[in-house]
C-alpha positions as CSV (number, residue, x, y, z in Angstrom):
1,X,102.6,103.1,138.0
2,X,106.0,102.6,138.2
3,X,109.8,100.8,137.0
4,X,113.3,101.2,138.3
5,X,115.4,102.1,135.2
6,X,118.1,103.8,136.7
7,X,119.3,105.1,132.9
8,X,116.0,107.5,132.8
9,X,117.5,111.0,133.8
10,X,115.2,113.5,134.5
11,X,115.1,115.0,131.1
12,X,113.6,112.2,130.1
13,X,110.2,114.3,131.5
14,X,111.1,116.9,129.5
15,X,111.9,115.4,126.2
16,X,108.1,113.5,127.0
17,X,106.4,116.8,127.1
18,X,108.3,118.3,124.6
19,X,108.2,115.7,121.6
20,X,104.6,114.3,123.0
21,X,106.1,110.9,123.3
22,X,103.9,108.2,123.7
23,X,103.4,106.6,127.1
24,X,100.4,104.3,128.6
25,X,99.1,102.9,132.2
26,X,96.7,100.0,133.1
27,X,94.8,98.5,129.9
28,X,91.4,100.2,130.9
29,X,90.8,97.3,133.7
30,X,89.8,100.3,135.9
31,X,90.8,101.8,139.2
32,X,89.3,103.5,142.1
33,X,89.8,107.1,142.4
34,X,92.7,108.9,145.0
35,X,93.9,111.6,146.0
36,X,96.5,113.9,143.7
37,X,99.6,114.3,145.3
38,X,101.1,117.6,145.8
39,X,103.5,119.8,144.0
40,X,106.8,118.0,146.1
41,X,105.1,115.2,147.3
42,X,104.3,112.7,144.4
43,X,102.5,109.9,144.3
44,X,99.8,110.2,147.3
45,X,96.8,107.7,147.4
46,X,97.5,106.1,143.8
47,X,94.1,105.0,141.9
48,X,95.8,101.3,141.4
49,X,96.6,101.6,145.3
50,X,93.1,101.8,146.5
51,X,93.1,102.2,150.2
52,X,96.1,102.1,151.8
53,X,97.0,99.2,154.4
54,X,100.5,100.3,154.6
55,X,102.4,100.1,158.4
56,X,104.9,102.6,159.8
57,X,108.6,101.9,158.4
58,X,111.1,102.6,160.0
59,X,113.1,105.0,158.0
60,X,116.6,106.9,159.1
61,X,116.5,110.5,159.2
62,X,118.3,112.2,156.1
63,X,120.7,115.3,156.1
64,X,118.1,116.9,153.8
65,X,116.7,119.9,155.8
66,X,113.1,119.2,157.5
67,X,109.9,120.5,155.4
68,X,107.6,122.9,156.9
69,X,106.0,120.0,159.6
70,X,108.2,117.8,159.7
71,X,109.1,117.0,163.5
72,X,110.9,114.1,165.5
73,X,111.5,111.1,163.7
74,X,111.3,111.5,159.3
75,X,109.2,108.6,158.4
76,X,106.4,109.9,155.7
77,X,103.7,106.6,157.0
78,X,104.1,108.4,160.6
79,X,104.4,112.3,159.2
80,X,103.5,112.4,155.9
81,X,104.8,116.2,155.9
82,X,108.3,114.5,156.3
83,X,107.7,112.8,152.9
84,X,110.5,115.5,150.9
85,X,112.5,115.6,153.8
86,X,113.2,111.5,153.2
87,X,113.5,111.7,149.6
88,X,116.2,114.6,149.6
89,X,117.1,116.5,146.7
90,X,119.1,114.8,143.7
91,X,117.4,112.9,140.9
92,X,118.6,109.6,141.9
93,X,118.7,110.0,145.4
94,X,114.7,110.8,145.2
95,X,114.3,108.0,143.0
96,X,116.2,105.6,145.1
97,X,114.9,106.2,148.5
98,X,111.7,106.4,147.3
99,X,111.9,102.7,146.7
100,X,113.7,102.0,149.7
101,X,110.8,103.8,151.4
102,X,107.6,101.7,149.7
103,X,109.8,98.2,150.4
104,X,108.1,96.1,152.1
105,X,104.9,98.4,152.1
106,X,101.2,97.5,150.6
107,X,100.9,101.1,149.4
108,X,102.4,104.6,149.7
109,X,102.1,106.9,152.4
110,X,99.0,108.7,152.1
111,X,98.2,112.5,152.6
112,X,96.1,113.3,155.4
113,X,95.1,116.8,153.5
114,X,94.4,115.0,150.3
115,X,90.3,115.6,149.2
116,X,88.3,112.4,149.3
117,X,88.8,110.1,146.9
118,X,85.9,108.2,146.1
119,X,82.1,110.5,145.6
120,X,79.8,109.8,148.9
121,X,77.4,107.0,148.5
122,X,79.6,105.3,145.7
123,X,80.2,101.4,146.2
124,X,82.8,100.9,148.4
125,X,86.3,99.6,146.8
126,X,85.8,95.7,147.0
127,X,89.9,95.5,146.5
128,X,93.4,97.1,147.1
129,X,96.6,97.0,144.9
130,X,98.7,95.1,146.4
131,X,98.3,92.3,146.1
132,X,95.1,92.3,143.2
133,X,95.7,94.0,139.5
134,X,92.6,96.1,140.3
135,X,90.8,98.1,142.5
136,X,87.5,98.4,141.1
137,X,85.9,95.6,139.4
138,X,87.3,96.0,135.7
139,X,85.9,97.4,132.9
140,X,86.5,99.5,130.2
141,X,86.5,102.8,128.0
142,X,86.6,104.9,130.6
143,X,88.8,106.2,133.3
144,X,86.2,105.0,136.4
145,X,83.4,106.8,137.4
146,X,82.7,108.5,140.8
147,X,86.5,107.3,142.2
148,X,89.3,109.1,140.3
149,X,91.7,112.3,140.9
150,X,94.2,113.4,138.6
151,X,98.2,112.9,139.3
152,X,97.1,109.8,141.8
153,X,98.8,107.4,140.5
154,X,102.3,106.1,142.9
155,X,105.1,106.7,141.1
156,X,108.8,106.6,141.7
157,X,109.5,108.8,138.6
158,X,107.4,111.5,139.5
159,X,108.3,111.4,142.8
160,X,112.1,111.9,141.9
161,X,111.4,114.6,139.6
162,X,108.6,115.9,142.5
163,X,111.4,118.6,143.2
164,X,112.0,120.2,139.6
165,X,110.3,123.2,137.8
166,X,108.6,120.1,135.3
167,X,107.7,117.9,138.4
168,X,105.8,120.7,139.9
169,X,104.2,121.8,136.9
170,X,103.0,118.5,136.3
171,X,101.9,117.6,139.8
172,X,100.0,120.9,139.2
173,X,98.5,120.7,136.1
174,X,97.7,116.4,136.9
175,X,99.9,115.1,134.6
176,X,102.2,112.1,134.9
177,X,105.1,109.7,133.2
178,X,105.5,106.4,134.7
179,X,105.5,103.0,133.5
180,X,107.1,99.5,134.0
181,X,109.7,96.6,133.4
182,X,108.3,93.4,132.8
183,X,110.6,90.3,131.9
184,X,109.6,86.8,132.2
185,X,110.7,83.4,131.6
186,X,109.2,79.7,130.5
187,X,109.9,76.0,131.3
188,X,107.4,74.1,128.9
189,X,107.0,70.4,127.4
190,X,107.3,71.8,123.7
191,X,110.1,71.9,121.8
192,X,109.7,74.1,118.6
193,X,111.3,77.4,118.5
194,X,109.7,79.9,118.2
195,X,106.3,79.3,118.5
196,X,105.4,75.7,120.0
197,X,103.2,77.1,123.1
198,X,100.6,78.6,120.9
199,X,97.8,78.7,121.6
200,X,99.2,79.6,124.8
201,X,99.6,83.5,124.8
202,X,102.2,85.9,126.2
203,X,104.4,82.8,126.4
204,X,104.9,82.4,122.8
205,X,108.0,80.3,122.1
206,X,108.9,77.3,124.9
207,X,112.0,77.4,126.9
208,X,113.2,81.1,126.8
209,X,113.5,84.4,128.6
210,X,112.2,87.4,127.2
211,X,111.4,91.1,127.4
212,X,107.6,90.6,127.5
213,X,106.9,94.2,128.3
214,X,108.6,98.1,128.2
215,X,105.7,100.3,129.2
216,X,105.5,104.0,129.1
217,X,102.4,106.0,129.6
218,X,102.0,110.3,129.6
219,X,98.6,110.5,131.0
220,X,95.9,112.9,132.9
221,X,93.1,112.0,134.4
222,X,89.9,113.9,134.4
223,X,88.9,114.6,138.0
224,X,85.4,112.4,138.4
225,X,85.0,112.4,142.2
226,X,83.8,116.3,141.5
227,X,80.4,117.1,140.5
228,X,80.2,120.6,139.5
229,X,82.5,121.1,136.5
230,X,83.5,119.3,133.5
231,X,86.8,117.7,133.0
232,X,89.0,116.4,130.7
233,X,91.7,113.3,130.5
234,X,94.3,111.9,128.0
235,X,96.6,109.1,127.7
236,X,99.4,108.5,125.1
237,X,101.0,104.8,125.8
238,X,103.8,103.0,123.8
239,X,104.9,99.3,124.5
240,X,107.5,97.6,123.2
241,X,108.6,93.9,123.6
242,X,107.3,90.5,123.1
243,X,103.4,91.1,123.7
244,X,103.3,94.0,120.7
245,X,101.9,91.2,119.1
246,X,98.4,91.0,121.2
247,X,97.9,94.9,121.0
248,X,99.1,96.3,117.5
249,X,96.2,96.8,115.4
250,X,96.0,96.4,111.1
251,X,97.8,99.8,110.8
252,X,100.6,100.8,108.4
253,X,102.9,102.0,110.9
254,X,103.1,98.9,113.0
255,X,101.9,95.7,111.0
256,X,105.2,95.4,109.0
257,X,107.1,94.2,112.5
258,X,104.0,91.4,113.0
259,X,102.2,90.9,109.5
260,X,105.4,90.9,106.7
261,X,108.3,90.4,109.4
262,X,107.1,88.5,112.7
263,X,109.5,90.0,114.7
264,X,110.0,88.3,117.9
265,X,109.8,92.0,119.8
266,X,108.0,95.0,118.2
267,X,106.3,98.1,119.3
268,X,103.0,99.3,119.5
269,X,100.8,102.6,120.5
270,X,97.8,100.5,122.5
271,X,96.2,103.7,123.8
272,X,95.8,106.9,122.5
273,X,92.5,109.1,123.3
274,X,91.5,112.0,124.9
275,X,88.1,112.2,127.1
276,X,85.7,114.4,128.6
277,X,83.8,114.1,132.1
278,X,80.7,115.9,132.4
279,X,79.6,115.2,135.7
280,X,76.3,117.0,134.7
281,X,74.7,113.8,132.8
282,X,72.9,111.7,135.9
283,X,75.4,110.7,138.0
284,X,78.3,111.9,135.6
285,X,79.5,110.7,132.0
286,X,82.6,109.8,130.0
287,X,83.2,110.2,126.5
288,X,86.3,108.9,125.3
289,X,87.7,109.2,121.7
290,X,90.5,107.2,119.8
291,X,92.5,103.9,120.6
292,X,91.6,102.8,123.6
293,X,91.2,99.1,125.2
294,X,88.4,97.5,124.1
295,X,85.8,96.8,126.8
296,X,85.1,93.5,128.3
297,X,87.4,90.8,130.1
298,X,88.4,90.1,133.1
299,X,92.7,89.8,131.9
300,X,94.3,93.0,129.8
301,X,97.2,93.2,127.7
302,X,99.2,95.4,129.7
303,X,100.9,93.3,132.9
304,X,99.5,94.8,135.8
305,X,96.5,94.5,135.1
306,X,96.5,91.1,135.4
307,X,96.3,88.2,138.1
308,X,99.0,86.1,136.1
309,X,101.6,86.2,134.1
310,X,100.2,84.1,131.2
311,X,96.9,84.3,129.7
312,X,93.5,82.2,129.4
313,X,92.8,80.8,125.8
314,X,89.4,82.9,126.4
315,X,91.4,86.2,127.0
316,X,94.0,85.0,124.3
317,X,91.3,85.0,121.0
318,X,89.2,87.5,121.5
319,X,89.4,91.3,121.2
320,X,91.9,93.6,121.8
321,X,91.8,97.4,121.0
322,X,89.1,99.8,119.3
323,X,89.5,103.3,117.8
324,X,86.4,105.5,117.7
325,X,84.2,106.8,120.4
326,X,82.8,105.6,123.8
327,X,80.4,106.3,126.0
328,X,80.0,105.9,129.9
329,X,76.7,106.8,131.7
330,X,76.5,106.0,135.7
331,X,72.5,106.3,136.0
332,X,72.4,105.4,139.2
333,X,75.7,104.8,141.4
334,X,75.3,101.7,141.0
335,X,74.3,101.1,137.6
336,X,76.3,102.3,134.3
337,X,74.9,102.4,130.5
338,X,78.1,102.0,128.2
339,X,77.3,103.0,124.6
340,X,80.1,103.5,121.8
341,X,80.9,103.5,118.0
342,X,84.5,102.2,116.7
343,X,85.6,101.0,113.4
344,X,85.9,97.2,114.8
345,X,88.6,95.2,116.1
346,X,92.1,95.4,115.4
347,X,91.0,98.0,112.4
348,X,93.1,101.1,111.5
349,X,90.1,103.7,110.6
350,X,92.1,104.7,107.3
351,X,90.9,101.2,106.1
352,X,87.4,102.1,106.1
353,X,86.3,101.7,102.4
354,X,89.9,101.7,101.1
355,X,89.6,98.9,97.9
356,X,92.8,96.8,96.9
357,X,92.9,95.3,93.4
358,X,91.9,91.6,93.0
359,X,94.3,89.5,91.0
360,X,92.2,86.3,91.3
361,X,88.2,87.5,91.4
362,X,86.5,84.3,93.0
363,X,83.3,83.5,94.3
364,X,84.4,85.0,97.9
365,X,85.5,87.9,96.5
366,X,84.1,88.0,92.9
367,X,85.1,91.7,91.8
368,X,88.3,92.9,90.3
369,X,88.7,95.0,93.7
370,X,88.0,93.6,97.2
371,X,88.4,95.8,100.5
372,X,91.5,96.1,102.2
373,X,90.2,95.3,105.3
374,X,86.2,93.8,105.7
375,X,85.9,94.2,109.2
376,X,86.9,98.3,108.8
377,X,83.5,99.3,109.3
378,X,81.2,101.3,111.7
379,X,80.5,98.7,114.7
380,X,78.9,99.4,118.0
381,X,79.4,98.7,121.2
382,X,76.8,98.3,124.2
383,X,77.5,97.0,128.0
384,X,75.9,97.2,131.1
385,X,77.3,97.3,134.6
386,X,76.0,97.2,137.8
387,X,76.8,96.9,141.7
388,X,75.4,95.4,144.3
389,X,76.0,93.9,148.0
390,X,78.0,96.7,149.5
391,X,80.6,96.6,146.3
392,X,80.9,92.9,146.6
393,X,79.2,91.6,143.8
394,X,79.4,93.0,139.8
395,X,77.9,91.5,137.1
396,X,79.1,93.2,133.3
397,X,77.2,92.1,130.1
398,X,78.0,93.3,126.5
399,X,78.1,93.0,123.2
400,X,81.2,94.8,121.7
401,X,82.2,96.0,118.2
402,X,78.9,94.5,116.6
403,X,78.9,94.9,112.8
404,X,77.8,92.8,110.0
405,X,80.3,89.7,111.2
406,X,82.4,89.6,108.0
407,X,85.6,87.9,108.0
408,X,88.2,90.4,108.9
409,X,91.3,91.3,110.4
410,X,90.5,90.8,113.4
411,X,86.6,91.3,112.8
412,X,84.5,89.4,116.0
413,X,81.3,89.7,117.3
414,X,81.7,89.3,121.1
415,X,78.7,88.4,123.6
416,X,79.6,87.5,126.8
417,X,79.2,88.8,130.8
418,X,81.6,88.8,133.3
419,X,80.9,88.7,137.2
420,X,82.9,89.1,140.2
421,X,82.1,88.4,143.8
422,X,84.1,89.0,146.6
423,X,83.2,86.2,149.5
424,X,85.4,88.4,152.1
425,X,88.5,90.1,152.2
426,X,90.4,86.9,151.6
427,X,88.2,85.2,149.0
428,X,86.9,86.7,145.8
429,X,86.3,84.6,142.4
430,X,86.1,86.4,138.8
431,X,84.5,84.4,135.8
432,X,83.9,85.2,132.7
433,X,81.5,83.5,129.6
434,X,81.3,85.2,125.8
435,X,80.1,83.7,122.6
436,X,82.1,85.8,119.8
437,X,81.9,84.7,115.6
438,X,82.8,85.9,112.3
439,X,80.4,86.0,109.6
440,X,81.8,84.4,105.6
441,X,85.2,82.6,106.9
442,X,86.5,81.2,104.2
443,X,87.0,77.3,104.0
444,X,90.0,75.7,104.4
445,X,88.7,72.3,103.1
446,X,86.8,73.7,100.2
447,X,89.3,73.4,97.1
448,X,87.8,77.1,95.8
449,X,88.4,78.8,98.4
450,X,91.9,77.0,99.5
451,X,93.0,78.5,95.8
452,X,91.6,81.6,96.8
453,X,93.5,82.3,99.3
454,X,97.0,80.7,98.1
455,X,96.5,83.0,94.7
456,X,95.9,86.2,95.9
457,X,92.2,86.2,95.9
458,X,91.5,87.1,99.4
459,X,92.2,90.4,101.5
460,X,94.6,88.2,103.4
461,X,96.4,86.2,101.2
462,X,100.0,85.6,101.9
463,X,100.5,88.4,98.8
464,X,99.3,90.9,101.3
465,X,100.0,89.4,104.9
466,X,102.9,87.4,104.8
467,X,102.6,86.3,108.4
468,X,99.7,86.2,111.3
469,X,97.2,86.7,108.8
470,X,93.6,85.9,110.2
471,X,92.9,82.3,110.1
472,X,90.4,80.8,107.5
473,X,88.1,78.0,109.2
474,X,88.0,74.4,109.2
475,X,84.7,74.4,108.2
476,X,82.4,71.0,109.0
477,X,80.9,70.3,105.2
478,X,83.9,70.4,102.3
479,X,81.1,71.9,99.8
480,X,80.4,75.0,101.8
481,X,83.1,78.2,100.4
482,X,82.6,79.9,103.7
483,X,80.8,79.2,107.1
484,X,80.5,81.0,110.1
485,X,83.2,80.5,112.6
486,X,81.9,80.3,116.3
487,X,84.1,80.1,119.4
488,X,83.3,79.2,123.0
489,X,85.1,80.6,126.3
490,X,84.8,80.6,129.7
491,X,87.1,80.9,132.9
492,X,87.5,81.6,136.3
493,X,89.7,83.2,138.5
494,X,89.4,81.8,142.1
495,X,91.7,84.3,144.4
496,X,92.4,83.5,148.0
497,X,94.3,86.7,149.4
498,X,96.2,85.9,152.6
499,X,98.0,89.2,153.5
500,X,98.2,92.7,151.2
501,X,101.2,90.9,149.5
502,X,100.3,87.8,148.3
503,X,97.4,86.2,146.6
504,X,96.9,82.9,145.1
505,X,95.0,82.4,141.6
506,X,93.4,78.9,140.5
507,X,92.4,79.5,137.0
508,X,90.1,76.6,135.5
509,X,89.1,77.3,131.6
510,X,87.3,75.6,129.1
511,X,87.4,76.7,125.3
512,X,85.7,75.3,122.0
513,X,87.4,76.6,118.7
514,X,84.9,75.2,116.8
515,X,86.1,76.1,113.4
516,X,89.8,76.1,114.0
517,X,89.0,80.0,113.1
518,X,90.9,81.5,116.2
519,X,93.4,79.3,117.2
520,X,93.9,77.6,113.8
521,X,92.9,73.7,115.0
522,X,89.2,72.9,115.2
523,X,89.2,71.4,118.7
524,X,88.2,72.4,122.2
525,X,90.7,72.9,125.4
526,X,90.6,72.9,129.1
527,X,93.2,74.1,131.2
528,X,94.1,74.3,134.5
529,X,96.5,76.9,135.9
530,X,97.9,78.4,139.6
531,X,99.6,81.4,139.9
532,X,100.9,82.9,143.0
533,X,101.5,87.3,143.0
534,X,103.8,88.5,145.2
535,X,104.9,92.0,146.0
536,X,108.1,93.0,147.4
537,X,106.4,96.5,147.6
538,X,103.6,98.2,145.9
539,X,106.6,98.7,142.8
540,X,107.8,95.2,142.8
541,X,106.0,92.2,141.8
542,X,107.0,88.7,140.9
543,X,104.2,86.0,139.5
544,X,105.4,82.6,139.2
545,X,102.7,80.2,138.3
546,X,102.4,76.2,136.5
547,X,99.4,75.6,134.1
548,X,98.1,71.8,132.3
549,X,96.9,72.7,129.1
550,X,95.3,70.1,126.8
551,X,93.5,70.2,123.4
552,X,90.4,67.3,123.4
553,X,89.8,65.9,119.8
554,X,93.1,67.3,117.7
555,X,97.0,67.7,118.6
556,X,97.1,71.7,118.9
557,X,100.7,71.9,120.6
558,X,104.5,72.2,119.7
559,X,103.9,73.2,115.8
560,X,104.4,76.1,114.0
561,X,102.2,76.9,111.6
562,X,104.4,79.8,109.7
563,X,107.4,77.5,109.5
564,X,105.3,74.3,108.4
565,X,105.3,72.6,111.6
566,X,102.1,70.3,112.2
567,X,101.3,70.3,115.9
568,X,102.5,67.1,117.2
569,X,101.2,67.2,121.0
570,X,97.6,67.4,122.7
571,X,99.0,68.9,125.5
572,X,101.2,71.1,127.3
573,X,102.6,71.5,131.2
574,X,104.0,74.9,131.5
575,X,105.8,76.7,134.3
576,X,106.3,80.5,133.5
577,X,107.2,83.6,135.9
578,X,107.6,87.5,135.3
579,X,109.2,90.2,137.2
580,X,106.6,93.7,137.4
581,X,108.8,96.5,137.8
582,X,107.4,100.3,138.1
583,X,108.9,103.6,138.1
C-alpha cells in the first residue's frame, strides 16, 4: 500500500529488516493476485490494484539517463521500460515523482513482461482498487487463493528505495514495507468528551480531529497463482492511533494503554503469522498460523479496507482478531472449505488455563480461584465460500471462534453469511446478517451478581480491568444471576461506481442489542449512512460521508459510561471524513 511521510529515509528499510519491526497491510479483506514488480521497477500490478484502468500521463522527460528500452517520450503507462528513467535516482526524488506519476491515475503502470496474475479458469476479478477497498470479494485467513504474486503490492516506498542494494534484495526475495496515513475528523450532535458517539465506532469522541490510523506492514506473500511448488508468506503489522482500541487483543503488552489507562491513542500488533501454500491440496491450500484478522465481515479494522470512514454497529460489536491456526481449501475454483483452531476472540493464548485468585467466591464464580480469561480456550472456526455468475455473485457463511459461549473478554459465538453481488460495473451491493452470543453473562439487575462484580468477584471486575471491561447484560428477569446475551446485525452496502475514482456507498443497518451485552444499553438501532470515496490517485483517498443514527426503545447517545455519564440522546446525526494516505 502506500503513505507520503516524507521523514521516512531509506534506512528506515533497513532498520525494518534488521530489528524485525512490525508492519501490516489490508485486514485480511482479500485481494486479487498481480504481478511482482522487478528488481528497479517497484510496485507493478498491485494485488489491491486489480486490473489496471489507468490512461497515458503525460509525464516530462527527466535528466536521469534512459533504461535499457526506454525510447521517445519517458512516460512508464506508454513504455513501462521508461519507468526508472522517470523516477531518477535519489531517495526523495523516487519517492516524489513516483506520486506525481500515479496522480490522477486508477492504478500504476503495469508491466507488460509481468507472469499472469490470476490461475486460468479462476473467477474473474468482479472489482478494481480504485475506487473499491477490495478486489476480490473479502474474506479472511488467508492471503487469496488462485490470484496472488509476491512484491505486488503499489508502493511508493519501495519504489523509492527500488534503486538500492535493500530495494533490490527485497524486490527479489518478495518482500515489502509500506503502509499508510490516515487522519480524520467529526461534526456530531453529542456533546460529551470523550466518548459521546459510542456506540458509533472509529469516531469515538464528538467534535474532534484525530490520528485514527499509522499503519506499517513488512510482509511477503506466498506465490498462489503457481501450481507446482509450495510457498510460504508472512506479515508483521503495527498500528498506532485512535482505532488501537478495535484491534488490541487481552494481552499484557498492550491492554495497560486500553484496559487500566484508556488512552485516547495506543498501539497495537493486529497481524502477525506466517503461512504456507501448498498448491498440491485440490486446487491449492493455505495454512496460516498466529494473529491474524478474524474471518467474516464485510468492513475491517484497517482503513483501506473499507468503503467508509466510520463503521456499522454490526461491524462495530463483533469480532476482531484470532491467534491460532487456519485453514483454506479451494475444492473447486469456485468453491473454498475454511477450517481453523484459535484460542477465541480478543484472547492472548498465554491465558489459556492461567487461574487468578478470587477475593469474593460467588455463585458465578464460586472457587477461591476463577480464570483469568473464560473465553481463552480452544474454539473453532468453519466457513464456506463460493462463486458464481462469472465472479459476480459470492455468498460466505460461517461460524467463527465457536467454543462453549462463556462470558469472556471478548468471547462470541458468531453465525452469520455475507453475500455480494455485483449488478454491473457501476452497481454492486454487499450485505451482511450474523447472530453472535455469549453464554453465563452476568446480570446487571440481579443484586448478587451486581456485588460480584463491584467486589472483585468476577474475572473483570474493575480490581482487574479498570476500564473497557466486557459488559455484563441487562438481563430481562431480575432473579436470573446470568443469562445469555444475544445480538442481532445486519447491513448493506449499496455501491454505485461512476468512474475508477469515485464510488458512492448508502449504508442502511439495523441492530438489536438485546441484552445491553455489547453496546452496554439494551435497545435496538437503525442507521442510515452515505459515504462518498474519492481518489486523487491510487495513493490518495478522501471519504467524507453523513450518517442518522438512532437507538429505538432507550437513550444510547452522548454518555459516557467510564466517567458516569448516563446517555441522554436516542439519536445521533454525524458528519465524519478521513484522509487515506499510502507510501
Amino acid at each position: 500500500m502506500r503513505a507520503v511521510i516524507l521523514t521516512l529515509a531509506a534506512g528506515v528499510s533497513v532498520l525494518a529488516l534488521s530489528a524485525g519491526a512490525a508492519m501490516a497491510q489490508q485486514a485480511d479483506a482479500g485481494a486479487s493476485g498481480a504481478s511482482a514488480p522487478q528488481p528497479v521497477a517497484a510496485g507493478a500490478l498491485s494485488p489491491v490494484y486489480g486490473p489496471q484502468l489507468a490512461q497515458a500521463a503525460a509525464a516530462a522527460p527527466t535528466a536521469t539517463p534512459a533504461a535499457a528500452g526506454c525510447t521517445g517520450q519517458v512516460d512508464p503507462y506508454k513504455n513501462y521500460a521508461c519507468l526508472d528513467t522517470y523516477l531518477g535516482t535519489g531517495f526523495f526524488e523516487r519517492l516524489y515523482n513516483y506520486y506525481k506519476l500515479e496522480w490522477g491515475q486508477a492504478g500504476p503502470p503495469s508491466d507488460p513482461n509481468a507472469p499472469p496474475s490470476r490461475r486460468d479458469g479462476w473467477p474473474p476479478t468482479p472489482q478494481t482498487t480504485p475506487p473499491m477497498p477490495f478486489t476480490e470479494w473479502p474474506y479472511g485467513g488467508t492471503t487469496d487463493l488462485g490470484v496472488t504474486r509476491p512484491g505486488s503490492v503499489d508502493s511508493p516506498f519501495m519504489a523509492a528505495i527500488g534503486n538500492t542494494s535493500v530495494g533490490q534484495w527485497m524486490n527479489d526475495h518478495g518482500f515489502q514495507f509500506y503502509g499508510w496515513v490516515d487522519p480524520g475528523f467529526n461534526v456530531s450532535s453529542n456533546s460529551v468528551r470523550p466518548g459521546g458517539n459510542a456506540p458509533i465506532a472509529y469516531a469515538y469522541t464528538p467534535n474532534t480531529v484525530q490520528l485514527d490510523q499509522f499503519v506499517v506492514y513488512l510482509d511477503k506473500f506466498p506465490d498462489t497463482v503457481q501450481t507446482d511448488h509450495l510457498d510460504w508468506g508472512m506479515r508483521l503489522s503495527a498500528i498506532y492511533g485512535e482505532n488501537y482500541r478495535y484491534t488490541q487483543s487481552y494481552a499484557p503488552w498492550t491492554t495497560y494503554q486500553y484496559n487500566k489507562n484508556n488512552q485516547v491513542n495506543g498501539y497495537d500488533f493486529p497481524m502477525v503469522y506466517g503461512e504456507l501454500f501448498i498448491p498440491q491440496i485440490l486446487q491449492g491450500t493455505m495454512v496460516r498460523v498466529g494473529r491474524y484478522i478474524s474471518l467474516p465481515d464485510i468492513e475491517a479494522q484497517l482503513a483501506p479496507n473499507n468503503y467508509m470512514y466510520t463503521h456499522s454497529l454490526t461491524y462495530a460489536y463483533d469480532n476482531y482478531t484470532n491467534e491460532g491456526i487456519q485453514t483454506t481449501t479451494a475444492i473447486t475454483k469456485q468453491l473454498m472449505v475454511q477450517l481453523g483452531v484459535s484460542v477465541g476472540t480478543e484472547a492472548w493464548i498465554g491465558h489459556w488455563g492461567q487461574q487468578i485468585n478470587n477475593p469474593d467466591p460467588n455463585p458465578l464464580f464460586p472457587g477461591t480461584q476463577m480464570p483469568k480469561d473464560p473465553g481463552a480456550v480452544p474454539s473453532w472456526t468453519a466457513c464456506v465460500r463460493y462463486t458464481w455468475n462469472d465472479g459476480n455473485d459470492n455468498v460466505y457463511p460461517c461460524a467463527d471462534a465457536i467454543n462453549d459461549g462463556h462470558w469472556g473478554y471478548n468471547n462470541i459465538q458468531w453465525w452469520g453469511t455475507t453475500y455480494y453481488h455485483k449488478f454491473n460495473d457501476q452497481w454492486h451491493v454487499s450485505t451482511e446478517f450474523y447472530d453472535i452470543y455469549s453464554n453465563r453473562v452476568p446480570n446487571l439487575n440481579n443484586p448478587t451478581a451486581a456485588a460480584a462484580i463491584a467486589n472483585g468477584g468476577t474475572p473483570f471486575s474493575p480490581q482487574y480491568l479498570a476500564n473497557n471491561a466486557p459488559n455484563a447484560a441487562s438481563c430481562h428477569s431480575v432473579s436470573q444471576l446470568s443469562c445469555t446475551a444475544t445480538a442481532i446485525g445486519t447491513v448493506a452496502y449499496i455501491n454505485y461506481s461512476p468512474d475508477p475514482l469515485n464510488n458512492f456507498s448508502f449504508r442502511p443497518e439495523y441492530y438489536d442489542d438485546e441484552e445491553g451485552w455489547r453496546t452496554g444499553v439494551r435497545t435496538g438501532y437503525y442507521a442510515f449512512s452515505l459515504g462518498w470515496q474519492h481518489w486523487l490517485s491510487p495513493q490518495i483517498e478522501f471519504r467524507p460521508e453523513i450518517g442518522y443514527y438512532r437507538s429505538i426503545s432507550a437513550k444510547a447517545f452522548n454518555g459516557n459510561a467510564l466517567a458516569g455519564i448516563t446517555p441522554n440522546m436516542n439519536y445521533t446525526v454525524l458528519g465524519a471524513m478521513d484522509m487515506i494516505v499510502h507510501f
